[in-house]
VEXZATI-643406 format. One record per residue: residue number from 0; residue in three letters; z, y, x of N, C-alpha, C, O in turn. Coordinates in pm, 1 decimal. Layout:
<nodes>
+------+------+----------+----------+----------+----------+----------+----------+----------+----------+----------+----------+----------+----------+
! kefi ! rovo !     n.pz !     n.py !     n.px !    ca.pz !    ca.py !    ca.px !     c.pz !     c.py !     c.px !     o.pz !     o.py !     o.px !
+------+------+----------+----------+----------+----------+----------+----------+----------+----------+----------+----------+----------+----------+
!  NUM !  Ala !        Z !        Y !        X !        Z !        Y !        X !        Z !        Y !        X !        Z !        Y !        X !
...
+------+------+----------+----------+----------+----------+----------+----------+----------+----------+----------+----------+----------+----------+
</nodes>
This chain:
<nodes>
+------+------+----------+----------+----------+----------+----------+----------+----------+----------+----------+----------+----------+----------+
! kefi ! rovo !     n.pz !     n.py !     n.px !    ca.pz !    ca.py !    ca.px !     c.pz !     c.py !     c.px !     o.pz !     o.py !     o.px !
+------+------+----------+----------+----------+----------+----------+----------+----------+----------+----------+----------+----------+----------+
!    0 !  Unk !    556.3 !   -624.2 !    961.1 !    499.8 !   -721.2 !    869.8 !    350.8 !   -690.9 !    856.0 !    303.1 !   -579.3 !    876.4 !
!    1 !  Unk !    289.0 !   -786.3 !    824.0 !    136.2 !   -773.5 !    802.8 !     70.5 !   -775.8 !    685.9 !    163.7 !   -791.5 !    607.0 !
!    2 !  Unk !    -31.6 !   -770.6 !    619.2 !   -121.1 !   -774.4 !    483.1 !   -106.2 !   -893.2 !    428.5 !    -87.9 !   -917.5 !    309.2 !
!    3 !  Unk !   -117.8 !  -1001.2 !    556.9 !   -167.6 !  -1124.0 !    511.0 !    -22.3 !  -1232.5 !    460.4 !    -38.5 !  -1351.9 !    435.5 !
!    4 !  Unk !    132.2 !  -1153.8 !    451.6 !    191.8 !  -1170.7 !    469.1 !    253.6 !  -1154.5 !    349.0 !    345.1 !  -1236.0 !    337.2 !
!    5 !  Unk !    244.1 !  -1100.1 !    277.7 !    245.4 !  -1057.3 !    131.5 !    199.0 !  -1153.7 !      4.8 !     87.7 !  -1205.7 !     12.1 !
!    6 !  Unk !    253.8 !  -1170.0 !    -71.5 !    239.8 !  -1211.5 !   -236.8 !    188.7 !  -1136.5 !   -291.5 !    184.8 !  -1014.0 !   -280.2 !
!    7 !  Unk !    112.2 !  -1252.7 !   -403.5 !     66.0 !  -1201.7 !   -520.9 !    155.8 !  -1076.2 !   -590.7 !    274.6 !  -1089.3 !   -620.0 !
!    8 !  Unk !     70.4 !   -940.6 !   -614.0 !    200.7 !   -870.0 !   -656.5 !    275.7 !   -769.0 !   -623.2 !    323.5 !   -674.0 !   -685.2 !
!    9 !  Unk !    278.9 !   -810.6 !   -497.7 !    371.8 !   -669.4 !   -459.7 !    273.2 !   -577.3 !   -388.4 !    151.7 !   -597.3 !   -386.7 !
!   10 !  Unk !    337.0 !   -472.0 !   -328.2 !    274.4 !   -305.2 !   -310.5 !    352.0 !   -305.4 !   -190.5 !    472.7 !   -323.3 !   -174.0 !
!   11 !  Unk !    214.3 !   -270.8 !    -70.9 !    274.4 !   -223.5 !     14.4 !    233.2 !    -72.2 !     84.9 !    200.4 !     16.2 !      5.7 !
!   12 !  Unk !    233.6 !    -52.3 !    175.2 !    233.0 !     90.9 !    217.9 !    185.5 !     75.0 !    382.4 !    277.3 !     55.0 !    461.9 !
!   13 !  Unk !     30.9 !     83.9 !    441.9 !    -29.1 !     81.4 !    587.4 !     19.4 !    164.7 !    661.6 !     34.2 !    285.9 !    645.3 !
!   14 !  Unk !     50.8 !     84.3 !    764.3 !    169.5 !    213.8 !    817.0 !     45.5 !    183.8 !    956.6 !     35.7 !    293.5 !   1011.5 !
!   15 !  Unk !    -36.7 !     93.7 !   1021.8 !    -99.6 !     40.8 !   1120.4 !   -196.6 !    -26.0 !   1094.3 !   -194.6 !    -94.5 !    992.0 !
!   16 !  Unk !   -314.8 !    -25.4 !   1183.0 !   -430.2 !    -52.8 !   1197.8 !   -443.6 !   -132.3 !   1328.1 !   -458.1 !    -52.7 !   1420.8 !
!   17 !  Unk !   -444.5 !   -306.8 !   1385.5 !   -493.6 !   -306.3 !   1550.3 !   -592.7 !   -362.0 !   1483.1 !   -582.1 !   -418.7 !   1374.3 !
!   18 !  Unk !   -689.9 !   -347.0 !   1546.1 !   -844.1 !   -409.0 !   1479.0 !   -956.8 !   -327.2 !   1617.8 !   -908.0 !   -221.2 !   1656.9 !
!   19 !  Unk !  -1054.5 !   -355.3 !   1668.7 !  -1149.9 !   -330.8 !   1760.7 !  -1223.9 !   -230.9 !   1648.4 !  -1230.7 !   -279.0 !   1535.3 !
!   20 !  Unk !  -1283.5 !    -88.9 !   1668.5 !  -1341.8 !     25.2 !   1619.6 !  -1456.9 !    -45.3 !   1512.7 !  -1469.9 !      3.7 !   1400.5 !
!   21 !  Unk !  -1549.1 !   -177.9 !   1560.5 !  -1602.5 !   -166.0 !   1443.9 !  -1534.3 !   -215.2 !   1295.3 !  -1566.5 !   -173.3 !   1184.2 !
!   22 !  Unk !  -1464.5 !   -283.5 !   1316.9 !  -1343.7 !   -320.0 !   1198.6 !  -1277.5 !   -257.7 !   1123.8 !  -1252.1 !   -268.9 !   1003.9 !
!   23 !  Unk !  -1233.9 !   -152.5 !   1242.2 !  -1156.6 !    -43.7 !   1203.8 !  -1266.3 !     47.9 !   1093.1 !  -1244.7 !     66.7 !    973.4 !
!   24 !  Unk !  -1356.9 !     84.1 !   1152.2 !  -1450.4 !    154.2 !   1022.5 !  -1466.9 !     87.3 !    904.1 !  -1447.4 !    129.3 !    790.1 !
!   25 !  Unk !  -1508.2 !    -30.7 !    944.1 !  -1529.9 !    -78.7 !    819.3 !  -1414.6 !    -89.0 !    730.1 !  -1450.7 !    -94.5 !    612.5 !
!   26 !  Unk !  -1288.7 !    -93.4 !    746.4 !  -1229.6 !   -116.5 !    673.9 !  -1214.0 !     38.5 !    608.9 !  -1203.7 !     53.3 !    487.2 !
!   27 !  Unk !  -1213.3 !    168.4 !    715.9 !  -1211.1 !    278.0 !    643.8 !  -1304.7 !    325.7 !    564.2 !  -1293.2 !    435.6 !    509.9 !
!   28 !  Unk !  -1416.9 !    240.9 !    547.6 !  -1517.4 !    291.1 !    456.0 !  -1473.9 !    231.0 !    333.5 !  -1530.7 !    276.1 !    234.0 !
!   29 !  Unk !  -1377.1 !    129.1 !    310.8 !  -1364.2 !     62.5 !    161.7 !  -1200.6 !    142.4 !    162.4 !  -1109.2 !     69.4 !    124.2 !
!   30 !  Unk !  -1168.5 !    264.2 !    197.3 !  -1064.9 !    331.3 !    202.9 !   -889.9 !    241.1 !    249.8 !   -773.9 !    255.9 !    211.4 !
!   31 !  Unk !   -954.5 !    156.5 !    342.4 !   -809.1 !     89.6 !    355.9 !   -795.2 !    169.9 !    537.1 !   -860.1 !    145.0 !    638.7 !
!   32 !  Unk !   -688.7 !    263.6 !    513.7 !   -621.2 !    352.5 !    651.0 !   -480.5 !    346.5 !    621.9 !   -412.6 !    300.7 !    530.0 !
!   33 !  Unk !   -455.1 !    416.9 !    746.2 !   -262.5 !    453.8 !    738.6 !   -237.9 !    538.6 !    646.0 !   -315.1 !    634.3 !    639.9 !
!   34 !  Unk !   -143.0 !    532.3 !    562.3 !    -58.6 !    577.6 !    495.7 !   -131.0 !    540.9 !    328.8 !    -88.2 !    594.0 !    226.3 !
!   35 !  Unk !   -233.9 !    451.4 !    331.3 !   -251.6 !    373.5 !    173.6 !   -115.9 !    281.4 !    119.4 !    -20.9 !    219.6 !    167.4 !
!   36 !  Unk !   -165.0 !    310.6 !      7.6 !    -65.6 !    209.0 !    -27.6 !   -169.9 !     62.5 !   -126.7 !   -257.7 !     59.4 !   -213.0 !
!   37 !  Unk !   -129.3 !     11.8 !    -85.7 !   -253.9 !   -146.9 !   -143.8 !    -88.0 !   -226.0 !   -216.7 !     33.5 !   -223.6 !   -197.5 !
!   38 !  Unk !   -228.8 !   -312.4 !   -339.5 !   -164.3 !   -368.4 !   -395.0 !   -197.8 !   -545.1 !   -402.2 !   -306.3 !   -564.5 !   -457.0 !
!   39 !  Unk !   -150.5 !   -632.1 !   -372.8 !   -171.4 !   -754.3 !   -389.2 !   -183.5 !   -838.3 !   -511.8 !    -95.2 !   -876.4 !   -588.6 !
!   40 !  Unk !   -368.1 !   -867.9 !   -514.0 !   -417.5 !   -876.4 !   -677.8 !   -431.0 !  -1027.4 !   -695.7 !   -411.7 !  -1093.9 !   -797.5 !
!   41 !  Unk !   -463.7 !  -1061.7 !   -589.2 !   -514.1 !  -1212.9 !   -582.7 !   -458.7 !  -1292.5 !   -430.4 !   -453.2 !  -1227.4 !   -326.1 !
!   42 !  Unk !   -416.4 !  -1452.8 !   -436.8 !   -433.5 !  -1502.4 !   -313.6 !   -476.9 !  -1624.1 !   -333.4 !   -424.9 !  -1705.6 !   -409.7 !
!   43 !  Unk !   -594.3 !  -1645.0 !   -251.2 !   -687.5 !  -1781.9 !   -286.1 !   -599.2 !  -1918.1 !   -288.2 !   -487.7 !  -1892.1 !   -242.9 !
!   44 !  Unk !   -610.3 !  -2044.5 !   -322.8 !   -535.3 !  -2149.9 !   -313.2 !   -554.0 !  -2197.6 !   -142.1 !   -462.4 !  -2258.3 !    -86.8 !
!   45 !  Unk !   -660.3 !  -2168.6 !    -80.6 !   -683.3 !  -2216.0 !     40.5 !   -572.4 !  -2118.0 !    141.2 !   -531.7 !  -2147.4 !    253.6 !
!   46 !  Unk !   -542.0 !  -2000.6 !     64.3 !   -471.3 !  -1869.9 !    164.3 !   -603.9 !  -1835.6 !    272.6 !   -571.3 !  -1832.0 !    391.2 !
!   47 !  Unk !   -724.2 !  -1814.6 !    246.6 !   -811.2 !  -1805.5 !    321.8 !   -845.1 !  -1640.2 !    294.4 !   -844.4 !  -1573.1 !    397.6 !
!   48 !  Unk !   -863.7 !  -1594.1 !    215.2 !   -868.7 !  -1515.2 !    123.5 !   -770.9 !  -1386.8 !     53.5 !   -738.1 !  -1418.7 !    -60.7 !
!   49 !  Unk !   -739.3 !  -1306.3 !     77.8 !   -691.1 !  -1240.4 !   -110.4 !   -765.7 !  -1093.9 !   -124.2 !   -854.1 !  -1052.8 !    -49.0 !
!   50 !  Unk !   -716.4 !  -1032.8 !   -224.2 !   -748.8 !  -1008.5 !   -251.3 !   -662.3 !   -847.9 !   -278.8 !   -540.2 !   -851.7 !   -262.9 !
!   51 !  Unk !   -708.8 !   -747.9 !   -308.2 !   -625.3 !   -611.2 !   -261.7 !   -635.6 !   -513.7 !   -364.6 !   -739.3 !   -544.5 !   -423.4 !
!   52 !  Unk !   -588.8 !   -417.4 !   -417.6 !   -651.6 !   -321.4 !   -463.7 !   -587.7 !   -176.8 !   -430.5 !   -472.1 !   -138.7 !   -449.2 !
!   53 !  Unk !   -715.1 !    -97.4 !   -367.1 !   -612.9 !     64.3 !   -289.7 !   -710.8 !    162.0 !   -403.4 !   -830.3 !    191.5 !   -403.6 !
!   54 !  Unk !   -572.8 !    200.9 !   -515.9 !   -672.5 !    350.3 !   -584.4 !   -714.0 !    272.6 !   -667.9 !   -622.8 !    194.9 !   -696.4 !
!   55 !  Unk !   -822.7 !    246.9 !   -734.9 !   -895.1 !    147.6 !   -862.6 !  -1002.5 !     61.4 !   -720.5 !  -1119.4 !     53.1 !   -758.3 !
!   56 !  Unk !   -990.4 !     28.1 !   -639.6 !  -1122.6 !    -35.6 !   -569.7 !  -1047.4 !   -177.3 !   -528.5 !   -955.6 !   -191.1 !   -447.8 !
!   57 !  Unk !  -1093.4 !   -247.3 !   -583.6 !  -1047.3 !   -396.3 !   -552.1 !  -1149.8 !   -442.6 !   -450.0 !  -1271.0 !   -421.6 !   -454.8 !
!   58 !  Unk !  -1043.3 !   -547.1 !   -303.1 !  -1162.2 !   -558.9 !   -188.9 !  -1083.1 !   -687.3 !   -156.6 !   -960.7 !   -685.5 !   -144.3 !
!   59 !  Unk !  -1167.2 !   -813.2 !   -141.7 !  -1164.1 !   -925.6 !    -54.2 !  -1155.7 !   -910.4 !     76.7 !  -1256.1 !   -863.4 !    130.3 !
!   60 !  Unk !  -1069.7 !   -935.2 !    140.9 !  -1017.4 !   -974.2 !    278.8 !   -975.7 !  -1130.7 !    269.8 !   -917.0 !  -1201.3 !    187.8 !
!   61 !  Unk !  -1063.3 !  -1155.9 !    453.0 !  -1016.6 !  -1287.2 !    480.4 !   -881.4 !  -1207.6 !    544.8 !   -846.6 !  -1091.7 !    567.4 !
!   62 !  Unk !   -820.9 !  -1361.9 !    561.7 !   -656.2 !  -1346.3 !    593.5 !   -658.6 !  -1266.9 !    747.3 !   -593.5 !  -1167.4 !    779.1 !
!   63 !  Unk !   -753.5 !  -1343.5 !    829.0 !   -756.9 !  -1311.2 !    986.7 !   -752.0 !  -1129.0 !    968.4 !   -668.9 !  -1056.5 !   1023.2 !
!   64 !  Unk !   -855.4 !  -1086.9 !    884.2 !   -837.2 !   -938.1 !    883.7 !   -753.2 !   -901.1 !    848.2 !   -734.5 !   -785.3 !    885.4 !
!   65 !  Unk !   -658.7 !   -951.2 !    769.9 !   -537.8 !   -898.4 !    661.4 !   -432.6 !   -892.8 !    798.1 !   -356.7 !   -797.3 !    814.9 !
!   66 !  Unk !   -440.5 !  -1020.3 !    901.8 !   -337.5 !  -1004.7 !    948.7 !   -358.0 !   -937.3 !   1063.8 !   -285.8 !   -977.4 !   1155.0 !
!   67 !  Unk !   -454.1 !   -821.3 !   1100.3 !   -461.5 !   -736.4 !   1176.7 !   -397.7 !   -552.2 !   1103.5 !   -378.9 !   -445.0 !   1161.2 !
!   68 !  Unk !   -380.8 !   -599.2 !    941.6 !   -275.3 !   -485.8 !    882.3 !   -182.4 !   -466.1 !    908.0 !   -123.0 !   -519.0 !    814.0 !
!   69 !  Unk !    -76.2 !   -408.4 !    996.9 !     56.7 !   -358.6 !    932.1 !    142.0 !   -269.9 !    868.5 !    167.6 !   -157.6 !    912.1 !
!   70 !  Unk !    203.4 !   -335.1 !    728.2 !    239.7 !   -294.2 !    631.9 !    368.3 !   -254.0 !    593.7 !    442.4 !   -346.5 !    626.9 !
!   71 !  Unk !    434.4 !   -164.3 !    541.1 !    581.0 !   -214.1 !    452.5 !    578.6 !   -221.6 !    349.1 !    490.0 !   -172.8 !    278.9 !
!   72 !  Unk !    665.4 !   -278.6 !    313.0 !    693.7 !   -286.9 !    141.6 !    762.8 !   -167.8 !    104.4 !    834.6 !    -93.2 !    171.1 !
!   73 !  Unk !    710.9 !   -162.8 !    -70.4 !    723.8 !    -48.2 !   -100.6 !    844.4 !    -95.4 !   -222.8 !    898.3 !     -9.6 !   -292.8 !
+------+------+----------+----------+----------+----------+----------+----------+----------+----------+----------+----------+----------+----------+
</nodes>
């Protein structure tokens, strides 16, 4: 399952990363890696959008990136 795949709400757990290295950093600089667990804070009405929170740091992701996450539910 993926990030972008998820509801408002629930908690999941990064078990995978496919994303090309500069993506991949970037996303590890706003602390989203394997074995986080993120929480689903927001999802835009367009689904273009949501919105995450890993630890207290809340981070906007478009969906396309979200759905390069894979996740489980926790």
């Amino acid at each position: 399952m993926t990030l972008n795949k998820l509801h408002k709400g629930e908690e999941a757990k990064i078990t995978n990363i496919q994303c090309d290295k500069v993506l991949k950093n970037r996303l590890n600089s706003f602390g989203i890696k394997k074995g986080e667990t993120v929480h689903i804070e927001e999802v835009t009405l367009a689904k273009e959008t949501i919105e995450i929170k890993i630890n207290r740091t809340k981070i906007a992701l478009r969906v396309s990136e979200a759905s390069n996450i894979e996740v489980e539910k926790c």
